[in-house]
C-alpha positions in Angstrom: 76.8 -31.5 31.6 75.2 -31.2 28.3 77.3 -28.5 25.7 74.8 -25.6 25.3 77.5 -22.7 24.3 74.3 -21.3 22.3 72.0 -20.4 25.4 71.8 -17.2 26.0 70.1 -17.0 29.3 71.2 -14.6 31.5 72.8 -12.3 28.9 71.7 -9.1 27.5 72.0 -7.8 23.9 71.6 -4.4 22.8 70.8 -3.6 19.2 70.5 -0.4 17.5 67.8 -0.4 14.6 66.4 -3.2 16.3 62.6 -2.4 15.9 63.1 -3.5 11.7 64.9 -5.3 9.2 68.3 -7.1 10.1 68.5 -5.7 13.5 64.9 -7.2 14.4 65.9 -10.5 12.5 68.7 -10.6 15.5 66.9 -9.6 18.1 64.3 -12.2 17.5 66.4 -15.0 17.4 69.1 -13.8 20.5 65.6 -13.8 22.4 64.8 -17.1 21.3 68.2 -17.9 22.5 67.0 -16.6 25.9 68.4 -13.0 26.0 66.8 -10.3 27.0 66.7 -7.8 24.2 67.2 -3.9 24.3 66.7 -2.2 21.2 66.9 1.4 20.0 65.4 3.2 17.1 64.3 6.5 16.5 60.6 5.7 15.5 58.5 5.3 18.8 55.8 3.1 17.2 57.9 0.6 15.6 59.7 -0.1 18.8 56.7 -0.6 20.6 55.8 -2.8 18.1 58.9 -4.4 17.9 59.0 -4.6 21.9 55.4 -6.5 21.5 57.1 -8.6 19.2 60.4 -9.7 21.0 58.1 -9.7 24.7 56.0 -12.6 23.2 59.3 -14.8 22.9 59.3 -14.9 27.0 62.2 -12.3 27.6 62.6 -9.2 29.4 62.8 -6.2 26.0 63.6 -2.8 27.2 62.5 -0.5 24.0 64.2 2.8 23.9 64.1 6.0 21.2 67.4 6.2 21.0 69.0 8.7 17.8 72.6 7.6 17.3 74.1 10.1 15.6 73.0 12.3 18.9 75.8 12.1 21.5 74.3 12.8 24.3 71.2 10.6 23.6 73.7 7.6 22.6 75.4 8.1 25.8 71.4 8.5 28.0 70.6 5.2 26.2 73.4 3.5 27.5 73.8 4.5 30.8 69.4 3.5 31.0 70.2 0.4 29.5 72.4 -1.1 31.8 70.2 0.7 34.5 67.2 -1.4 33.6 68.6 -4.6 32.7 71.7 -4.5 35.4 74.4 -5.1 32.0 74.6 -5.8 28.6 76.8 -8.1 27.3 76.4 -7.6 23.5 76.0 -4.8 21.8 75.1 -4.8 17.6 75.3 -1.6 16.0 73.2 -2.1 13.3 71.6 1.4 12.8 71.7 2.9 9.5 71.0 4.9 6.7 71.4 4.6 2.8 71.1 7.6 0.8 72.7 7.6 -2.8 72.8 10.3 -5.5 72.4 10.2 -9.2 76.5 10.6 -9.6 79.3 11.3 -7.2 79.7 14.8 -8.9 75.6 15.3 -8.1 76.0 13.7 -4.4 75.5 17.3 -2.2 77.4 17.7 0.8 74.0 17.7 2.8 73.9 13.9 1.7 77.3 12.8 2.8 77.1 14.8 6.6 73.8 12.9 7.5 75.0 9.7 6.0 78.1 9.8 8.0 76.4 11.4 11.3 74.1 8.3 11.5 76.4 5.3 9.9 79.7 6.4 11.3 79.4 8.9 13.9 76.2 6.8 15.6 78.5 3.2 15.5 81.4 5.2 17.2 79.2 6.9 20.3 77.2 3.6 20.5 80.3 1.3 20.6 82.8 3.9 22.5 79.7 3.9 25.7 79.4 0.0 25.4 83.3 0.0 25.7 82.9 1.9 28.2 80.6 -0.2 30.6 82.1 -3.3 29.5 85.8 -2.0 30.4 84.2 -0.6 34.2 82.9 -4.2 34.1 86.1 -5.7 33.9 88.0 -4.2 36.2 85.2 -4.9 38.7 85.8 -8.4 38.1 83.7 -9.6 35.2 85.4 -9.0 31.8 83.5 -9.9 28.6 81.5 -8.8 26.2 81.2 -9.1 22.2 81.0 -6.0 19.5 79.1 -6.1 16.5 79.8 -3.4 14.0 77.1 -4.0 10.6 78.8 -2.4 8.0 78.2 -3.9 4.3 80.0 -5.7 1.1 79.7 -1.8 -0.3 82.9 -1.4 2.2 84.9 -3.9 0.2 82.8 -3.8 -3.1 82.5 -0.8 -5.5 79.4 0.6 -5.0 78.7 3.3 -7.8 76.8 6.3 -6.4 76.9 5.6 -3.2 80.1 6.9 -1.8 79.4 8.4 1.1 77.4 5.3 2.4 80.6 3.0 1.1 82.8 5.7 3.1 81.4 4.7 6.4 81.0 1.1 6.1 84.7 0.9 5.6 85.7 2.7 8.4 83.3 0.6 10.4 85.6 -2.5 9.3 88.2 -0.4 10.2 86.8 0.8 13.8 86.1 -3.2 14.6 89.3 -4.1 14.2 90.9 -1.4 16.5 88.6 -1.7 19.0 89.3 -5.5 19.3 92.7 -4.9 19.8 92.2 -2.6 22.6 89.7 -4.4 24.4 90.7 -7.9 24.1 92.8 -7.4 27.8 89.0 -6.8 28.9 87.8 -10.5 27.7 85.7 -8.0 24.6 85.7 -9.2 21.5 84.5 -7.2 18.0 83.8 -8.1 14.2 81.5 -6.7 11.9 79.0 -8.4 9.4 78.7 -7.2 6.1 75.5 -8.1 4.4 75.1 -8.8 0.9 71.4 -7.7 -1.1 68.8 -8.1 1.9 65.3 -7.7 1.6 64.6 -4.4 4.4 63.0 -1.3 3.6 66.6 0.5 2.2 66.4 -2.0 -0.4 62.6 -1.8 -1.0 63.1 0.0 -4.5 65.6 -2.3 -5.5 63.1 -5.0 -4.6 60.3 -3.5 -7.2 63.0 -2.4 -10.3 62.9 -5.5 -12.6 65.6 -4.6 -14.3 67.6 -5.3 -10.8 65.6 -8.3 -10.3 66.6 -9.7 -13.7 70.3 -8.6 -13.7 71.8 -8.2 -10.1 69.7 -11.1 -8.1 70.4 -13.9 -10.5 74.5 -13.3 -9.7 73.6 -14.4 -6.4 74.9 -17.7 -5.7 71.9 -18.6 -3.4 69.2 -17.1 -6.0 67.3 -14.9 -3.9 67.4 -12.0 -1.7 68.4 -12.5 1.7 66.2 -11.8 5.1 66.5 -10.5 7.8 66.1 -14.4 9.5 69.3 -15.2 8.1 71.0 -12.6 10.3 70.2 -14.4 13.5 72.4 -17.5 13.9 75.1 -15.6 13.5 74.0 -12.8 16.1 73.1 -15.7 18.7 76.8 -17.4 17.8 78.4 -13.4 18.1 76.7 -12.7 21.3 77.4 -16.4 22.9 80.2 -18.6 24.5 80.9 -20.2 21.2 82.5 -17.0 19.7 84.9 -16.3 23.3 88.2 -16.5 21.0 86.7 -15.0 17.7 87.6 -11.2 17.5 88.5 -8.7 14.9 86.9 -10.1 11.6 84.6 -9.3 8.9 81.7 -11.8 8.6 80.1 -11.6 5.0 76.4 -12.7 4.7 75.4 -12.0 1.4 75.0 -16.1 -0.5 77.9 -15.8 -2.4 77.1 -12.4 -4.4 80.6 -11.6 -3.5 82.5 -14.4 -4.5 80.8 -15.2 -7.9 
């Protein structure tokens, strides 16, 4: 029999923020893969047009408006999810925000509640209700199931102004690592990717300041921005065989910036 750890038939990946930027650049290629794709954003027409999208590759894509940093809807979601598609095997928690301030003393309180209610409070309810069904599944008889926590290199770099969204991406790392230790018994595994200067709409005025373009994008190793394509090998090797015995690490993705 031919070694094919990368086939993803029969499996079902969840992604939140899936109808745009890195989470669509996974969804794409774990359907191309052969997974059938649920995604959830808050914006009904980009996840139908993300649905159109991901359909065309030949998969069964549930598309559902799904806010993360709402409980109960995070826990709806879920429970519809595995409804429709009978289980979900993966589960990428991608969904986030990025709102910064002109100083830390400037950054309002306003700021910091939403950024944590979406980036930290929406990757907890999403991850603790995929936990959830993948523990019930276990005990049933069919443990498994991989994690994906997207947090960012502002969790391990300092990233001036921006300390609420740093906040949360840290504690992401931090969340990924507890909750492969106390699911492992289940066959689960978790790790998050951190993802170094992408080319998405939260970095779109990065993208037109030349001063960044002259100063920040030339440090990068690789010499350009990254897209949203290069999220997608690894989100087929997180969500496949191949990764059965790889479990509570950080996965940088950023071409170098951080090393150089």
């Amino acid at each position: 029999m031919a070694y094919a750890p990368f086939n993803l038939s029969g499996k079902v990946a969840l992604v939140t923020g899936g109808n745009r930027g890195i989470g669509l650049g996974m969804a794409k290629a774990m359907a191309q893969a052969g997974a059938d794709i649920v995604i959830w954003g808050s914006n009904p027409e980009r996840n139908l047009a993300a649905e159109q999208t991901l359909t065309a590759l030949g998969v069964r894509v549930k598309a559902q408006t799904v806010d993360v940093s709402d409980e109960a809807q995070v826990r709806e979601g879920m429970e519809e999810a595995v409804a429709a598609m009978g289980r979900v095997d993966s589960v990428f928690a991608n969904a986030g925000i990025g709102y910064g301030s002109p100083s830390f003393v400037d950054m309002s309180t306003e700021v910091y509640r939403k950024v944590l209610a979406v980036n930290l409070d929406g990757v907890f309810f999403t991850l603790r209700e995929a936990c959830r069904h993948m523990v019930e599944r276990a005990k049933a008889g069919d443990p498994g199931g991989s994690l994906v926590g997207v947090a960012s290199l502002a969790a391990i770099e300092g990233a001036a102004r921006n300390e609420a969204y740093a906040a949360t991406k840290g504690a992401v790392i931090s969340m990924i690592k507890s909750v492969a230790v106390e699911h492992a018994r289940y066959g689960v595994r978790a790790n998050a990717i951190l993802p170094g200067w992408i080319a998405t709409d939260m970095t779109a005025g990065a993208q037109g300041n030349a001063a960044f373009a002259e100063k920040v994008i030339p440090r990068v190793p690789a010499r350009r921005w990254g897209e949203p394509e290069d999220f997608g090998g690894m989100a087929v090797y997180l969500a496949s065989d191949a990764s059965s015995y790889h479990s509570g690490t950080t996965l940088v993705i950023d071409g170098g910036y951080s090393i150089f």
